[in-house]
C-alpha positions in Angstrom: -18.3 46.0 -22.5 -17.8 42.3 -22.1 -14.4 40.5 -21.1 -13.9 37.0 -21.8 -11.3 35.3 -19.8 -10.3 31.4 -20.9 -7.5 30.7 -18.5 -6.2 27.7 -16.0 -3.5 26.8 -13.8 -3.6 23.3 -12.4 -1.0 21.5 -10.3 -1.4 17.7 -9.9 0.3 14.1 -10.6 -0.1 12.8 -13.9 -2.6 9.6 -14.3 -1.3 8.1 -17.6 2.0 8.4 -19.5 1.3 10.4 -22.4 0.2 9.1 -25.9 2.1 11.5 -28.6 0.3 11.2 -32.0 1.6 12.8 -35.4 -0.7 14.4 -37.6 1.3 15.5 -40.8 3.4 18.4 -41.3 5.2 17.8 -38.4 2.5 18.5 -36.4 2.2 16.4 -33.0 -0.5 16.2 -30.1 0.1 14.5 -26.8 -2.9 13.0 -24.8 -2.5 13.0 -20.8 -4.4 13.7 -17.8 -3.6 15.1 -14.1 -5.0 14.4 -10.5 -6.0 17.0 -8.8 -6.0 16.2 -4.6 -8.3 18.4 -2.3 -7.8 17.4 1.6 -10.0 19.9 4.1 -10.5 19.4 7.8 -14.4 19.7 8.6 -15.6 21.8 11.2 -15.2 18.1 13.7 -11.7 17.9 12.5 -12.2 15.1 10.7 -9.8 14.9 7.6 -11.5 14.6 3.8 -10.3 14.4 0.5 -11.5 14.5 -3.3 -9.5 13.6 -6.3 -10.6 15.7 -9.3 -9.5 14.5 -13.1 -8.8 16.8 -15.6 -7.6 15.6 -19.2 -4.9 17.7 -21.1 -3.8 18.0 -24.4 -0.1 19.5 -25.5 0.9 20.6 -29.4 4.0 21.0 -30.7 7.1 21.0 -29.0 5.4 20.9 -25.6 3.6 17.5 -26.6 7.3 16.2 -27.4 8.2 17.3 -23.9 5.4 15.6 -22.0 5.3 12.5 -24.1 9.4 12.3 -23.4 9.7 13.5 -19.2 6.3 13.1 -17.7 5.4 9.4 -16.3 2.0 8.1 -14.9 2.5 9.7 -10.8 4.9 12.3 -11.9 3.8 15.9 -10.4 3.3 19.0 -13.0 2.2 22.5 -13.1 0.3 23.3 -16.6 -1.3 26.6 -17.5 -4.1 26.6 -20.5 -7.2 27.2 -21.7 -10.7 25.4 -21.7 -12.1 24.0 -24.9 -15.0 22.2 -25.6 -14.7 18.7 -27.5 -18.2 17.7 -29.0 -19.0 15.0 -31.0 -22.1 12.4 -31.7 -21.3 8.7 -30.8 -22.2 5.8 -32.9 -25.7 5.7 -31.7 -25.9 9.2 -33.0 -26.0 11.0 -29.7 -24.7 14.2 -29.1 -21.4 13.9 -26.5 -19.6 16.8 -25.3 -16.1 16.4 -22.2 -13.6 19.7 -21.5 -10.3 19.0 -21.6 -7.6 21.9 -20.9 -5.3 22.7 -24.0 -1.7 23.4 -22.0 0.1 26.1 -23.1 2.6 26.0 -20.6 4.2 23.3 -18.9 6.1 23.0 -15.4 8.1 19.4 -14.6 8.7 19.4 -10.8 10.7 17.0 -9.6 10.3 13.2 -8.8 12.0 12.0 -6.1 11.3 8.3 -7.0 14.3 6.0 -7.5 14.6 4.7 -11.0 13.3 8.3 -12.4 15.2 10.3 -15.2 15.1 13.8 -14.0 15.2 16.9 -16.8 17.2 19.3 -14.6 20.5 19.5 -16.1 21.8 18.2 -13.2 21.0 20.8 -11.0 21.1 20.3 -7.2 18.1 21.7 -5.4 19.1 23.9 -2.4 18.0 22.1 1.0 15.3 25.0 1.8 12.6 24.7 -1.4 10.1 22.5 -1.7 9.9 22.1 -5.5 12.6 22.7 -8.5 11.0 23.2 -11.7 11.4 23.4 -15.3 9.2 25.3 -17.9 8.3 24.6 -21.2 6.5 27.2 -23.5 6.0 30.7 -23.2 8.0 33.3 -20.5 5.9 34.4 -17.5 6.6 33.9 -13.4 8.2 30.7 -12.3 6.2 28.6 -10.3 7.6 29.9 -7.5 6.4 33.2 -8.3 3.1 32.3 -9.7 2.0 29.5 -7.0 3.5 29.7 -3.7 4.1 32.1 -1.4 7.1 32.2 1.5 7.8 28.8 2.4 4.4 27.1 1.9 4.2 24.0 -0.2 1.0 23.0 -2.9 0.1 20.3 -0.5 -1.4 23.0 2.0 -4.7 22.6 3.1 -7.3 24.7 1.2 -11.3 24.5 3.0 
């Protein structure tokens, strides 16, 4: 028997504001893409980091969503799937990137002045480290689904 399993959760700060195109029929795609920050201590102690870049792609209502809350540096959770984009350039060569299609979409909160916040007004209790709010399907909140007691995303991870 052979399982097939298409599925990812990043967390990360968003590089570009994104670019909502119609397509007809009321159908709409946003365009957007997330940093992804790794920081490890080697075995010396010495601190390093590596900034991975992942682009996304919303339809539908979620695109709406994006293209109206999410700013370039604003932090997100998005869960998706893989797919493959291939095409041949104008030279005629075969291209080929991955981009994650999001399915569902977590704004946490930006604490930069100047920033419209999607919360509903909703003060965050002094203890958490994130407030969110999802868009798309029902599942665990972030809470739930990412952290555990009080740690925070930005933990170390070797």
């Amino acid at each position: 028997m052979s399982v097939s399993i298409n599925r990812v959760i990043l967390a990360g700060n968003v590089t570009r504001d994104p670019e909502l195109k119609s397509l007809g029929n009321d159908r709409q795609v946003a365009s957007f893409a997330l940093a992804i920050n790794r920081r490890w201590r080697d075995s010396g102690g010495q601190q390093h980091e590596d900034v991975t870049f992942v682009d996304l792609e919303a339809w539908g209502r979620t695109a709406s969503l994006a293209q109206q809350y999410l700013h370039k540096g604003d932090p997100c959770c998005i869960e998706g799937r893989l797919r493959l984009d291939q095409w041949k350039d104008s030279n005629g060569k075969n291209q080929s990137r991955l981009k994650v299609v999001v399915e569902q979409l977590q704004f946490l909160s930006s604490q930069r002045p100047g920033h419209a916040r999607y919360d509903n007004g909703y003060q965050q209790p002094a203890d958490r480290h994130v407030s969110q709010r999802r868009v798309g399907e029902s599942g665990p909140t972030l809470e739930e689904s990412v952290l555990t007691g009080s740690q925070s995303m930005t933990s170390a991870v070797p």
